[in-house]
Every structure is written in structure tokens, then in C-alpha cells.
matplotlib code that plots the C-alpha trace (Angstrom):
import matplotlib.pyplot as plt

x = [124.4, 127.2, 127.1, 129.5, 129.6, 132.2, 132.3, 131.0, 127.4, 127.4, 128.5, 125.5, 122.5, 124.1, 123.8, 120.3, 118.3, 120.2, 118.2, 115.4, 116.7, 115.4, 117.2, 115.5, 112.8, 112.0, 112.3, 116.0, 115.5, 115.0, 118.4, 119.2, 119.8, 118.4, 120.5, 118.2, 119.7, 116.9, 115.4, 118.1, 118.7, 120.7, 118.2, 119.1, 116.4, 115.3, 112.0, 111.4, 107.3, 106.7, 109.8, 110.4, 113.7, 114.6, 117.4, 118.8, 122.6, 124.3, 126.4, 126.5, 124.8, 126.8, 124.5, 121.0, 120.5, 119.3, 120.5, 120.4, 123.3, 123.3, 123.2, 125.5, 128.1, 127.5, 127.6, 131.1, 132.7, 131.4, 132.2, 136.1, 137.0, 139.5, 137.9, 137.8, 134.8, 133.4, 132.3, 129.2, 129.0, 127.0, 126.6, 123.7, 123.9, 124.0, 128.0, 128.9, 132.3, 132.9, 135.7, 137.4, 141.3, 143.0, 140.3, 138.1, 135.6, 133.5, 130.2, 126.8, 124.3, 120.3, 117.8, 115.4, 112.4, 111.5, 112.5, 109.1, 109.5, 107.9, 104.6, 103.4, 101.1, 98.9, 100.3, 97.6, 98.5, 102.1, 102.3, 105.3, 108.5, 111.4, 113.4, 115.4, 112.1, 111.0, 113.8, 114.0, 110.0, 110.6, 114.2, 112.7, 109.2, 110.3, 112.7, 109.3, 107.9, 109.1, 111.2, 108.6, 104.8, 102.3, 100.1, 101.2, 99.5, 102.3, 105.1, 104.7, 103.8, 101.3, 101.5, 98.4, 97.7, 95.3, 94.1, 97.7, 99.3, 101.8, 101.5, 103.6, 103.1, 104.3, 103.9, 104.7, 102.9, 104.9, 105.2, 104.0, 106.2, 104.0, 105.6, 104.0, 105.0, 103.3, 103.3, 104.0, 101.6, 98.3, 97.4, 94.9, 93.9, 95.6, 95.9, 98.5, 100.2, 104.0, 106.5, 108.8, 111.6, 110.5, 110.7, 114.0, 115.1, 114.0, 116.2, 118.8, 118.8, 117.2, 120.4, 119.1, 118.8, 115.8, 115.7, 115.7, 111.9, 110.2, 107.4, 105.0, 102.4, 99.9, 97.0, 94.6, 97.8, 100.9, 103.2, 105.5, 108.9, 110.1, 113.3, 116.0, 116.3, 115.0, 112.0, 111.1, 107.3, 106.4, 103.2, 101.2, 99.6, 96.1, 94.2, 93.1, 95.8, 95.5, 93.2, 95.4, 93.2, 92.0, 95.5, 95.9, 94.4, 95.4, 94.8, 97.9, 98.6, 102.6, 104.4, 108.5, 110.7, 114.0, 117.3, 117.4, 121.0, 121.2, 118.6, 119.5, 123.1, 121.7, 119.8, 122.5, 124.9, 122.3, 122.2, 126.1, 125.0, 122.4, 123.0, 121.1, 118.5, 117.5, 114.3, 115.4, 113.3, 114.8, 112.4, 112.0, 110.6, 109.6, 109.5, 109.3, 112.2, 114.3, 113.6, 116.0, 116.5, 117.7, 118.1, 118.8, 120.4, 122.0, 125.5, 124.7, 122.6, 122.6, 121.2, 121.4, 119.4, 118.6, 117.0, 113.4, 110.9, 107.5, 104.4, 101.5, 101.7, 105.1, 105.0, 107.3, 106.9, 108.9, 110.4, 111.8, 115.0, 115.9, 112.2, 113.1, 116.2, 115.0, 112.5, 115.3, 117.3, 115.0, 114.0, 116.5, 115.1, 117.4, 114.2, 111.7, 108.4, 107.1, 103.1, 102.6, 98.8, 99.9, 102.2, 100.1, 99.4, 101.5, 104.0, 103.8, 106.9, 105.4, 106.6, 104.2, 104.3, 102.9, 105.6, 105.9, 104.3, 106.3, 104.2, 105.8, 103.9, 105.2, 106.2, 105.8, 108.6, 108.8, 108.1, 110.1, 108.4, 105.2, 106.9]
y = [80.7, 78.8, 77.7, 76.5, 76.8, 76.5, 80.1, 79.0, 78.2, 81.4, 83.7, 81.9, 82.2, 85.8, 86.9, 85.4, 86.9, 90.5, 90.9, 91.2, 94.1, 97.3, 100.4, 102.8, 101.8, 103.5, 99.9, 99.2, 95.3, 94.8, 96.7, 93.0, 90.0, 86.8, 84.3, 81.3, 78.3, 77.6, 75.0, 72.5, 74.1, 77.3, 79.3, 83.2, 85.7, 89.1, 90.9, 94.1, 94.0, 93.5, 90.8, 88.4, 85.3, 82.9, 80.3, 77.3, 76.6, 73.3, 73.8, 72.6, 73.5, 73.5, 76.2, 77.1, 80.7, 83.0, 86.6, 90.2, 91.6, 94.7, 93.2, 95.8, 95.1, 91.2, 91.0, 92.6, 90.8, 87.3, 88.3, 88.8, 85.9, 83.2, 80.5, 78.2, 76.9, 79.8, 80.2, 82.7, 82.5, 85.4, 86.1, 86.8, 90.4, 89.5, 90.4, 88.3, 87.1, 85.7, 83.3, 82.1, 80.9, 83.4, 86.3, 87.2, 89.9, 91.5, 92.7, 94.2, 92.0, 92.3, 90.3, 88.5, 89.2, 92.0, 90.8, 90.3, 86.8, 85.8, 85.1, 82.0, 80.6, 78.2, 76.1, 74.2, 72.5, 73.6, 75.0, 73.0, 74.2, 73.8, 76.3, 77.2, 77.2, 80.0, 81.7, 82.4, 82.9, 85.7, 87.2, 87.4, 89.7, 91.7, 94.4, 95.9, 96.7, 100.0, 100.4, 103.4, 104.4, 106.0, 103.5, 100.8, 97.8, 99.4, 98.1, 94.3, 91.0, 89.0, 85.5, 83.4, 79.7, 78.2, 75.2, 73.6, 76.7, 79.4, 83.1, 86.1, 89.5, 92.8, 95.9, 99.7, 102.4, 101.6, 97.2, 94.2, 90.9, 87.3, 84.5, 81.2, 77.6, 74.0, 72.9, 69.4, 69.0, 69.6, 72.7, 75.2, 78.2, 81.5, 85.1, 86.9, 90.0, 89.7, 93.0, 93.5, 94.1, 90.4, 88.9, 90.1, 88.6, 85.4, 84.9, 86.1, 83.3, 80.6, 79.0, 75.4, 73.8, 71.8, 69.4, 71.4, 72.5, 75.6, 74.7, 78.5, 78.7, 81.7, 82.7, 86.5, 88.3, 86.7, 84.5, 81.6, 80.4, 77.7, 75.6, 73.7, 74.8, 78.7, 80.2, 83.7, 85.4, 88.1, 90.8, 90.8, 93.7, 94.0, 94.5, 93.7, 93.9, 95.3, 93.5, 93.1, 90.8, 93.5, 94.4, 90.4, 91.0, 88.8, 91.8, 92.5, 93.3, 92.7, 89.8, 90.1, 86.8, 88.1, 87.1, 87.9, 88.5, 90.6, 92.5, 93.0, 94.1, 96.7, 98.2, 98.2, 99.7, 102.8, 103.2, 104.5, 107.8, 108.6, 110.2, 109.1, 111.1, 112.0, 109.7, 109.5, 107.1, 104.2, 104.2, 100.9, 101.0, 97.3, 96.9, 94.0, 91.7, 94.0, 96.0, 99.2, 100.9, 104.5, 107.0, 110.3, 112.6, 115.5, 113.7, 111.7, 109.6, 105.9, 103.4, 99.7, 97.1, 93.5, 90.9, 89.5, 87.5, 89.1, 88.7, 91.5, 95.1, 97.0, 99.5, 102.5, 102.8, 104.1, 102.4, 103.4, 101.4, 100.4, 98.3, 96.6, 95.5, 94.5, 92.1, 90.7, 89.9, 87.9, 85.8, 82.9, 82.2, 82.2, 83.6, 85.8, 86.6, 90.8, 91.2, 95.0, 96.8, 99.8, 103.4, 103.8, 100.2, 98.1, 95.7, 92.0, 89.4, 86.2, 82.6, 79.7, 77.8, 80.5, 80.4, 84.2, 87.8, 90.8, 93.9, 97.3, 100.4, 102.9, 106.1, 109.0, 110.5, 113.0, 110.6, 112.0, 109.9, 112.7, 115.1]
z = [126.5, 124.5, 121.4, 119.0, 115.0, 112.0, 110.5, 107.4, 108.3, 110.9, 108.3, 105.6, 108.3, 109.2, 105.4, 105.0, 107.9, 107.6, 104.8, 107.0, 109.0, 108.7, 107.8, 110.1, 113.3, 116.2, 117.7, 118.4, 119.4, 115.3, 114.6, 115.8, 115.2, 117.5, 118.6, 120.0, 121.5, 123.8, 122.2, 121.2, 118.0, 116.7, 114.8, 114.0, 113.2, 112.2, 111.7, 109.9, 111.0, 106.9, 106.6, 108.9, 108.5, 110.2, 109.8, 111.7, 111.4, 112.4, 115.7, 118.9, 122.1, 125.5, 127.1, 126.3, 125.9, 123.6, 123.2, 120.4, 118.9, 116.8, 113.4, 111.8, 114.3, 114.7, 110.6, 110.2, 113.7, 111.5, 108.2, 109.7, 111.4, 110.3, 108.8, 111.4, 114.6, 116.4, 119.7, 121.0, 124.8, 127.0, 130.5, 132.8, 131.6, 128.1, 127.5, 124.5, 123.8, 120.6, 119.6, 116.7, 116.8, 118.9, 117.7, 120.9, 120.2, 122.9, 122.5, 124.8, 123.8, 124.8, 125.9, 123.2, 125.2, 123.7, 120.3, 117.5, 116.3, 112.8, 112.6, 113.3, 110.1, 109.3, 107.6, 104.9, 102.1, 100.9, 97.1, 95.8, 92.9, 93.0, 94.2, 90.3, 88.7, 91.3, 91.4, 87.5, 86.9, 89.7, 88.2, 84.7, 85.9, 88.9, 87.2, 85.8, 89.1, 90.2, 93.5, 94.3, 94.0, 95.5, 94.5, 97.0, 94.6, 92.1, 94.4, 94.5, 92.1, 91.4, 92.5, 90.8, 90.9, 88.4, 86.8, 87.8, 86.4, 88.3, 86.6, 87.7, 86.7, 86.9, 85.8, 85.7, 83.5, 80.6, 80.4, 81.5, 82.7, 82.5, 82.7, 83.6, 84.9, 85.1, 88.5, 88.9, 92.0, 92.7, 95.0, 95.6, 93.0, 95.1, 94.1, 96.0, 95.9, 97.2, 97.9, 95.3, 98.4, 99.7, 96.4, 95.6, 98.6, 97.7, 94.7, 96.7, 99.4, 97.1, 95.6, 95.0, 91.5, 89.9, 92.4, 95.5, 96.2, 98.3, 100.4, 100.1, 102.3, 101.7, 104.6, 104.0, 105.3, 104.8, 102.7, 103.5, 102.2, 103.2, 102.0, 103.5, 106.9, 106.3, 106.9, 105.5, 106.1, 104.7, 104.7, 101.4, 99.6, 100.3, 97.7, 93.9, 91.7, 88.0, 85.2, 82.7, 80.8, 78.4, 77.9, 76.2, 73.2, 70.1, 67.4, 65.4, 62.1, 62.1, 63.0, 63.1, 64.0, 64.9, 66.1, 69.9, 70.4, 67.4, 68.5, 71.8, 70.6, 68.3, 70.9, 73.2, 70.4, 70.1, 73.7, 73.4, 71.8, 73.9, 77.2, 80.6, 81.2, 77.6, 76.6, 73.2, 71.5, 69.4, 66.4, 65.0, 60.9, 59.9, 55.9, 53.6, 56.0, 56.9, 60.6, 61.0, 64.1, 64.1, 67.2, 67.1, 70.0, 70.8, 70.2, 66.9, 65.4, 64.5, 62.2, 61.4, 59.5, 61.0, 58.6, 59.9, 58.6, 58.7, 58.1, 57.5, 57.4, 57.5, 60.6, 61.9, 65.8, 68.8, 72.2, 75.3, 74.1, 78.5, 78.2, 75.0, 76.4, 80.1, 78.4, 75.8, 78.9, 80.5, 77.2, 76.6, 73.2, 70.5, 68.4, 69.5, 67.9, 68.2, 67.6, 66.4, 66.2, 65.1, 66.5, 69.3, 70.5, 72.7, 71.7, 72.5, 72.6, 73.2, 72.7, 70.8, 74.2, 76.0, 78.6, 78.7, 77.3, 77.4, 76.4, 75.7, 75.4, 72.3, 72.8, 70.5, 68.1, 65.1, 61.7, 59.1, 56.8, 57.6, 56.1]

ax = plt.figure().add_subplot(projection="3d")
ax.plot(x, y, z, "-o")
ax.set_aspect("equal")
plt.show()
């Protein structure tokens, strides 16, 4: 094999599919990555078994081949060369020299016979979005599923299509993420559970604005990406996920409309005076239109008023202040409207548009007003 490449598009295709390579395997072939030039194209690849990417870079041909380098290794020799046309030739033994300038670099290569290719997928009809729109309805829900779970179902997102309509949700034991999107062209109603690892991928490699568009593809066992010249398959999680439904209820008998950015801030300012680790509650008292937070630890306390306007009942509750401010992140409303039941009931930041819920479940804390 000889092929030959500007550095640029190596490094890119490099970067995307070693996020596919697995930390530890018994199976040293996917420690690799694939080089295939067998087919008049330059398309590199790895496979985890639950991740699988591949990627075509523009380059030239002068020997069909195909060969596995040790991605570790392959990544750094790539991510060092001068910034200039590469060349990637091996012998019948698999001995890879790689070229760039007056750089030479040799490396033991394997063979790619052994090496588990993607999946091949039926491909049906193609949800279409474009690849921003994705890429932000996935950054502003996946930070509530946690990294770890027994409960596998815990570890990825939802994925529904309905009536024309995209809905995401996560979840941990102590919030929900929705957020929901208008798709543009018609496609079939799914319900699809995705890895949180796979989706935080995605918005890694997806770098396209509002007029570059993902082509998904989902079958009983996997999901497909695709978009410009990547492809990235992935397992999903078998399984129902969660009903939330009952969780959606419109009962509430406060309604704050708050500044976002001031709100945020405040939190944020309590957070100095509390140390990691401590679970102090930031204790939120809502009264005629004035909300003030207070928290107290074991360095100090803090208090500050923001003005509201509100409507109903006034209300002291308590929130794990790191959920509070996860959620604000991902809202770019200037204005954000809180629905409150009562101490012990969630609480819901919602939009009129009904482009996203964030629900947060109270925690308890000493009233002094009990007293």
C-alpha cells in the first residue's frame, strides 16, 4: 500500500475514529486503527464492538493496500508532523514507513484481516437535522445522564420521533432534561435508546452549522450517523426506557419569572462557600416578588435577594444548587419561567413554546422558619 495525504485531513479522520478505540480489550486488532485503500478510496476505521467509525479522507492512491497501526502510536507519529503532504507506504509484511518533509517514521503494522469492521445497516428511510440542531438538543440533555449505573437503561438517552417532532430525554435520580425540535421532513415515529459515551461523541465530531444535515438511520439493534464523509454506528440500549409522563404534570401553585443570568450568578456566588463534597442545600424562599437564596456551610453563610414576578402562593424549598445551575446553562433564555407544587415536589423550568422542560427534584433542609 501507498497512499498519499496533506496532514491536515490525516490528522481530522485520525481524531474522529480514535474516539472509537477502546481503552482495554482482550482483542489487540481494535487497539488499532484501519487504514484501507483497497477500494479506491482512503477510509480509516475503528471499532470498539459497541462503537464503530469510519471516515474517508481525500488523498491519493498509488498502491492499493490496506493495513492496522496501533492507534496510540499512529495518533501521536500524525499529531507531530510538519504540516505538510504525508506519505503511508507498507510492505508485504506490513512494515509502515511514514513520510512527511524530511520526517520518516517507522512502524510494525498488522494485517486488517482480522480487523471487525462496522456493521453493515439497513439503511431505510434516513431521519434528516441538520447537524447544529442535533448537536445542541444533545449538549443541552446529556449532562444529566450519569457516566455510571447499575441500571444500564440509566446510562444512555432517549431518542423519540413523533407526530414530526424530535424529543430527547435524560435522566438521573434527581432531574430530568427534555428538549424537543420540529423536524423539517417527514420520517418514521422511532423510540431509541443511544449510549451516553456515543452521544458525546457525536457533538464532538459534528462541527457543521444549520445547513449541514446528519443522515440517522436506526434498525432493532443499532444507530446510524451519517454526515459528510463519516460514518459512526453505534449499539443501542435494549430495553424500555423510563415513563416520565406521570412525572409532566401541570399542577403548580407558584409561578416565578426570573432573570436567568442573575440567577445563575447568584447560585454560582453561593457555590464559593461551600466546599465539594458537602451537599449543602441552597434554599430558595419565594415571597411577594422578591426570591432570596441563602446557604449555609461549615465556612459561612450567604444570602441575596433577586426581584421576580410571581404569581400564586409564596414557597421556601431546597436545591442541590450543581442541578439548578446545569439546567440554567443549557437555557439560552434571557427569562425563564420556575413551576413550584410545593417543598417536596419537583421543580419545573419550562418555556411557553414548549421547546424544553427541566425538572429538579427538592432536597430536604432545616426550615428555620419551623421554629
Amino acid at each position: 500500500m501507498k497512499i498519499r495525504c496533506q496532514k491536515a485531513d490525516l490528522l481530522k479522520g485520525v481524531n474522529f475514529v480514535s474516539k472509537a478505540v477502546p481503552t482495554k480489550t482482550t482483542m489487540a486488532i481494535l487497539e488499532c486503527i484501519l487504514i484501507d485503500a483497497s477500494s479506491g478510496e482512503i477510509k480509516l476505521t475503528a471499532n470498539n464492538m459497541e462503537l464503530g467509525i469510519e471516515t474517508i479522507i481525500n488523498g491519493t492512491i498509488e498502491e492499493r493496500g490496506i493495513v492496522a497501526l496501533d492507534a496510540k502510536i499512529f495518533s501521536d507519529i500524525v499529531r507531530k508532523l510538519p504540516d505538510n503532504e504525508v506519505t503511508i507506504e507498507t510492505d508485504a509484511s506490513f512494515n509502515t514507513k511514514i513520510t512527511c518533509e524530511k520526517a520518516k517514521f517507522f512502524n510494525v503494522g498488522k494485517s486488517g484481516e482480522d480487523f471487525s469492521y462496522i456493521p453493515v445497516v439497513t439503511r431505510n428511510q434516513p431521519i434528516i437535522i441538520s447537524q447544529y440542531t442535533l448537536r445542541e438538543i444533545i449538549r443541552k440533555t446529556i449532562f444529566t445522564v450519569p457516566d455510571k449505573d447499575n441500571n444500564k437503561m440509566m446510562t444512555g438517552e432517549l431518542l423519540e420521533i413523533k407526530d414530526g417532532k424530535l424529543k430527547a430525554v435524560a435522566l438521573d435520580g434527581h432531574r430530568v432534561s427534555i428538549r424537543y425540535v420540529d423536524l423539517k421532513d417527514a420520517t418514521n415515529d422511532i423510540n431509541v435508546v443511544v449510549p451516553k459515551n456515543t452521544l458525546n461523541e457525536i457533538i464532538k465530531i459534528i462541527d457543521g452549522g444549520v445547513d449541514d444535515f446528519v443522515n440517522i438511520f436506526v434498525t432493532d439493534n443499532h444507530i446510524v450517523f451519517e454526515f459528510d464523509q463519516t460514518t459512526v454506528v453505534s449499539r443501542i440500549i435494549q430495553g424500555e426506557f423510563f415513563k416520565i409522563e406521570q412525572m409532566l404534570s401541570a399542577d403548580y401553585e407558584t409561578k416565578v419569572k426570573i432573570n436567568k443570568k442573575d440567577l445563575l450568578d447568584c447560585i454560582d456566588r453561593a457555590n464559593t462557600i461551600v466546599n465539594e463534597g458537602d451537599k449543602k442545600p441552597i434554599i430558595v424562599n419565594v415571597s411577594d416578588n422578591v426570591m432570596s437564596l441563602s446557604v449555609t456551610s461549615f465556612i459561612g453563610s450567604m444570602n441575596e435577594d433577586i426581584d421576580i414576578v410571581k404569581e400564586g402562593k409564596d414557597i421556601m424549598i431546597g436545591f442541590n444548587p450543581k442541578f439548578v445551575m446545569d439546567a440554567l446553562k443549557a437555557i439560552d433564555d434571557e427569562e425563564i419561567n420556575l413551576y413550584m407544587l410545593n417543598a417536596k415536589s419537583p421543580c419545573f423550568i419550562k418555556d411557553d413554546e414548549g421547546t424544553y422542560i427541566y425538572i429538579v427534584l427538592p432536597v430536604n433542609f432545616n426550615n428555620p422558619g419551623a421554629n
